[in-house]
Residue frames relative to the residue before (quaternion, step in Angstrom):
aa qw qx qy qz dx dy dz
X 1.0000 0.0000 0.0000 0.0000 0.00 0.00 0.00
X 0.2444 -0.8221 0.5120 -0.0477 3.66 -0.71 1.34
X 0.4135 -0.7248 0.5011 0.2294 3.29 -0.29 1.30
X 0.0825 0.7502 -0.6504 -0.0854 3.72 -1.18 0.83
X 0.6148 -0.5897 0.4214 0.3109 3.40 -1.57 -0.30
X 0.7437 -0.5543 0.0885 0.3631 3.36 -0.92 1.04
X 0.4314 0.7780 -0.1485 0.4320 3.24 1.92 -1.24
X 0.7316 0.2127 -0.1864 0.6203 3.62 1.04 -1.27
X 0.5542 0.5368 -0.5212 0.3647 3.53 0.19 -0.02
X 0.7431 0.2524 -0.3902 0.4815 3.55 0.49 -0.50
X 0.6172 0.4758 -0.5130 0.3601 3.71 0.56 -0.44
X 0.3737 0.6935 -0.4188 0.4516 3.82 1.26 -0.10
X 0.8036 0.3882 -0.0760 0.4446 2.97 0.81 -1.78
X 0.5889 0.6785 -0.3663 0.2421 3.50 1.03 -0.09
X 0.4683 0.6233 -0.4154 0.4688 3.93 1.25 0.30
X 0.6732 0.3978 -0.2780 0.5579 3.45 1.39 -0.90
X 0.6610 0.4586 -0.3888 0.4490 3.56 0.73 -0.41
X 0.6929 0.3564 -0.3619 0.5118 3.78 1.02 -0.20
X 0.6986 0.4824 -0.2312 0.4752 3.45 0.71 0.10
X 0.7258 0.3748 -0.1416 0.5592 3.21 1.96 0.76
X 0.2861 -0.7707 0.3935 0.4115 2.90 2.51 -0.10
X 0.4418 0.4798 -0.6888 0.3164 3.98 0.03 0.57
X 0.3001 -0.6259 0.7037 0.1520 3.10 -1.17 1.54
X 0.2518 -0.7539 0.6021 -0.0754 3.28 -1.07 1.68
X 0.6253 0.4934 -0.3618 0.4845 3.44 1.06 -0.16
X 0.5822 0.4123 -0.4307 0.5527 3.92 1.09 0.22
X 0.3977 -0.8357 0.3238 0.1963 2.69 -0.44 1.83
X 0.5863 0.3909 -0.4366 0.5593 3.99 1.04 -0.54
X 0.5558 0.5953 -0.5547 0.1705 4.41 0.08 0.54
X 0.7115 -0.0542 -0.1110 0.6917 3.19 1.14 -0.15
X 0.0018 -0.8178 0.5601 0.1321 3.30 -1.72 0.36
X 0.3534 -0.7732 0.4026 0.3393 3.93 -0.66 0.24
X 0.1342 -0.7114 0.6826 0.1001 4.07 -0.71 0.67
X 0.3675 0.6566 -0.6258 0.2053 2.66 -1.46 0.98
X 0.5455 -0.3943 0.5589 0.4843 3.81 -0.87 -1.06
X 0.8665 -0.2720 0.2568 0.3304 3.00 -1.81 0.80
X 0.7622 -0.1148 0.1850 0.6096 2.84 0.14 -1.70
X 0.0922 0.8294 -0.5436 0.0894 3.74 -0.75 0.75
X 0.4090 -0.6878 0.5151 0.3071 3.41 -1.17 0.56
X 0.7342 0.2858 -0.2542 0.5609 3.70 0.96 -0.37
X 0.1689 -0.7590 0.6180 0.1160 3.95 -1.37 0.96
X 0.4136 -0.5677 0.6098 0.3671 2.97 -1.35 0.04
X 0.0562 -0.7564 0.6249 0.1850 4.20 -0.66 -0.70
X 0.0988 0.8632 -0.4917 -0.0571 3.21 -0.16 1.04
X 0.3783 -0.8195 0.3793 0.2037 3.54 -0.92 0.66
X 0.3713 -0.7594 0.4698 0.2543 3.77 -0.61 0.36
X 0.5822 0.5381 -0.4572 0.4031 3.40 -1.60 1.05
X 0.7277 -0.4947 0.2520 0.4029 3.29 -0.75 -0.27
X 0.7359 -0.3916 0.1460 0.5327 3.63 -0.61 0.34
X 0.6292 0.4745 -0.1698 0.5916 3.82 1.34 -1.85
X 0.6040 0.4278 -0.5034 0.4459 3.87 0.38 -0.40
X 0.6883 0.5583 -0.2868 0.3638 3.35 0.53 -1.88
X 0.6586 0.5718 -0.3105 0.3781 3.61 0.99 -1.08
X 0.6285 0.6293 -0.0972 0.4467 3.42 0.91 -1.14
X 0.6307 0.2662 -0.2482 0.6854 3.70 1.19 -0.77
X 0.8650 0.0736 -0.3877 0.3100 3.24 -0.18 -0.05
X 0.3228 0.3897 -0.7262 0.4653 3.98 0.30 1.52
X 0.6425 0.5584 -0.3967 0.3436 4.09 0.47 -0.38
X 0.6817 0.4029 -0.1634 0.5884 2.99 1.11 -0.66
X 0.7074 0.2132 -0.3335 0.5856 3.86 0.92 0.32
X 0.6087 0.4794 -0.4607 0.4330 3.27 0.75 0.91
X 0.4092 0.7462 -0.2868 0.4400 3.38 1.46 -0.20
X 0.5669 0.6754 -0.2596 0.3938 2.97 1.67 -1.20
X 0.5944 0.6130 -0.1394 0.5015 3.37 1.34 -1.29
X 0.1417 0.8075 -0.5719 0.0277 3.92 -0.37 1.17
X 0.7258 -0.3261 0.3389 0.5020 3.72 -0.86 -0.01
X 0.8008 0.4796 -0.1576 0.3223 3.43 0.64 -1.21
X 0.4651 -0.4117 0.3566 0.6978 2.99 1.57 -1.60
X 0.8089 -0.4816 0.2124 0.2619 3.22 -1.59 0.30
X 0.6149 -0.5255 0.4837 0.3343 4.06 -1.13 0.88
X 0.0215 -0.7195 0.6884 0.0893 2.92 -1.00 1.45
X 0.3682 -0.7903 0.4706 0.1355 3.26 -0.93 1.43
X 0.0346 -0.8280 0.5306 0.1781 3.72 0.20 0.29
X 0.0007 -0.8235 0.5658 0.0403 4.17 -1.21 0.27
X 0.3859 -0.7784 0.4739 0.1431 3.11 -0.87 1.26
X 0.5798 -0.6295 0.4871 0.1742 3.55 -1.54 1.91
X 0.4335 -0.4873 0.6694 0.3556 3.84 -1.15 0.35
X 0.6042 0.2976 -0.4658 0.5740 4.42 0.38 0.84
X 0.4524 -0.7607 0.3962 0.2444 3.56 1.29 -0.03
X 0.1785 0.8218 -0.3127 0.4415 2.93 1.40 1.17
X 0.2050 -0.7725 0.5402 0.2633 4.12 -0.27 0.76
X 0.1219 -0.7996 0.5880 0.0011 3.14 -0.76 0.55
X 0.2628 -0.7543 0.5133 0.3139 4.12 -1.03 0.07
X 0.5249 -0.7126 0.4637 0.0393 3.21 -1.53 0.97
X 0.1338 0.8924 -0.4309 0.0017 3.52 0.61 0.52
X 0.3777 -0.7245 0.5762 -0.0222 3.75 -0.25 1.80
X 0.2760 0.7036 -0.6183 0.2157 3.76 -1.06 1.25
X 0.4780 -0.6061 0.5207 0.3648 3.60 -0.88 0.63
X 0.5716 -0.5479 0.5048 0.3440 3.82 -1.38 0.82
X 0.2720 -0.6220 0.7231 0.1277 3.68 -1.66 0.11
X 0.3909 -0.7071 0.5489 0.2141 3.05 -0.62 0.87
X 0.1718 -0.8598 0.1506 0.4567 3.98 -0.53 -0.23
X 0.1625 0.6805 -0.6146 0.3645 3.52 1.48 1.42
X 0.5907 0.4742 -0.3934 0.5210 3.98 0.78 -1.05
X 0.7653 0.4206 -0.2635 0.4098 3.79 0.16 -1.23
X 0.4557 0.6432 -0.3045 0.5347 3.85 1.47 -0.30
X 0.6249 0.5433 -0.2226 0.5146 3.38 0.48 -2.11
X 0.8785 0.2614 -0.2069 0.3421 3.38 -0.56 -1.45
X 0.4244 0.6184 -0.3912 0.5333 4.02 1.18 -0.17
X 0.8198 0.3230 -0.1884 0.4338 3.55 0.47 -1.16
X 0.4720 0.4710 -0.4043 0.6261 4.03 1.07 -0.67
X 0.6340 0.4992 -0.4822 0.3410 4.23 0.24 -0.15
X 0.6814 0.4172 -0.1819 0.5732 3.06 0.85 -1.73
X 0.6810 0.3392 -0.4487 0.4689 4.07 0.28 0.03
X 0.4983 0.4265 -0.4475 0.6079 3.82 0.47 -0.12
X 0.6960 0.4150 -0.4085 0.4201 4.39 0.21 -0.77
X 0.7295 0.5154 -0.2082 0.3987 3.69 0.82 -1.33
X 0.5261 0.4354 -0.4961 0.5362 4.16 2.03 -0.55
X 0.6498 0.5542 -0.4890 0.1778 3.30 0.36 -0.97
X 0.5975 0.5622 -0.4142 0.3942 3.41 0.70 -1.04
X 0.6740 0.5460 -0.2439 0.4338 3.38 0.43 -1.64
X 0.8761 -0.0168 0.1395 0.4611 3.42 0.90 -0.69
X 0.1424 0.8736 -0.4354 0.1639 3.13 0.89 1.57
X 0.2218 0.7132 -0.5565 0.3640 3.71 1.32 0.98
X 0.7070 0.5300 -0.1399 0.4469 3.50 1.05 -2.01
X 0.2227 -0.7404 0.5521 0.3120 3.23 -1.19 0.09
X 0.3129 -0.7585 0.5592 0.1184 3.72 -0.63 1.04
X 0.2548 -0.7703 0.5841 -0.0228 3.52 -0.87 1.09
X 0.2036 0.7854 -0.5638 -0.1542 3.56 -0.62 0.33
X 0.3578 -0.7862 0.4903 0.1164 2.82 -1.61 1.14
X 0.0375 0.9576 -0.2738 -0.0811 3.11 1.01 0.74
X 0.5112 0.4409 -0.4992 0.5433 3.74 1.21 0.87
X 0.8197 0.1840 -0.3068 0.4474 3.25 0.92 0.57
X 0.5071 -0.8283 0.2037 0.1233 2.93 1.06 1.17
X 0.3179 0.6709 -0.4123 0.5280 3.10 1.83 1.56
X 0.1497 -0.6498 0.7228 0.1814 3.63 -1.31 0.08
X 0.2043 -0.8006 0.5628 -0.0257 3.65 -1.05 1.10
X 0.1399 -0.8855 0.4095 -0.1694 3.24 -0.67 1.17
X 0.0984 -0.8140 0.5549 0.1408 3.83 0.12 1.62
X 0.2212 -0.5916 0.7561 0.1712 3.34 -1.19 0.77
């Protein structure tokens, strides 16, 4: 993974942004944070919290094609292609939550490895078929 600059990350990101109608040429509609150069971005989106929310699941659904999934590809300041890999953030109470609902679905099984133990770990449940 090759650190680029904020400039290619969105132009990376532009196939999903035209294929989702985020008008990327207004400059305050979407922006990247981050360092100079960095292997991870932020992408932020303009508007209100529900607007902002809305462009970017559009824009990480885009990802999703008939065939299989956009491979975004971005070019290194050594001029180097590199790939671009687009996901929604985790907070880390969500990234906590779903770490623990694993290890409790690991710890019924033992205790009880007749049952099967499900974890649902974006909802921070373990399921169980009696």
């Amino acid at each position: 993974q090759a650190a680029i600059s904020a400039e290619e990350a969105l132009r990376a990101l532009e196939p999903l942004f035209a294929q989702s109608n985020v008008d990327k040429a207004h400059a305050s509609a979407v922006a990247a944070r981050g360092d100079a150069l960095a292997t991870r971005w932020t992408i932020q989106f303009a508007g209100e919290q529900a607007t902002a929310a809305r462009r970017a699941a559009a824009v990480n659904g885009a990802q999703r094609l008939p065939q299989g999934w956009a491979e975004l590809q971005a070019r290194t300041p050594a001029g180097v292609q590199t790939k671009v890999h687009v996901g929604p953030d985790k907070n880390g109470a969500q990234i906590r939550r779903e770490i623990l609902t694993k290890r409790l679905a690991a710890a019924l099984r033992k205790v009880a490895p007749d049952r099967e133990w499900v974890p649902l770990r974006t909802e921070g449940a373990v399921s169980c078929q009696f």
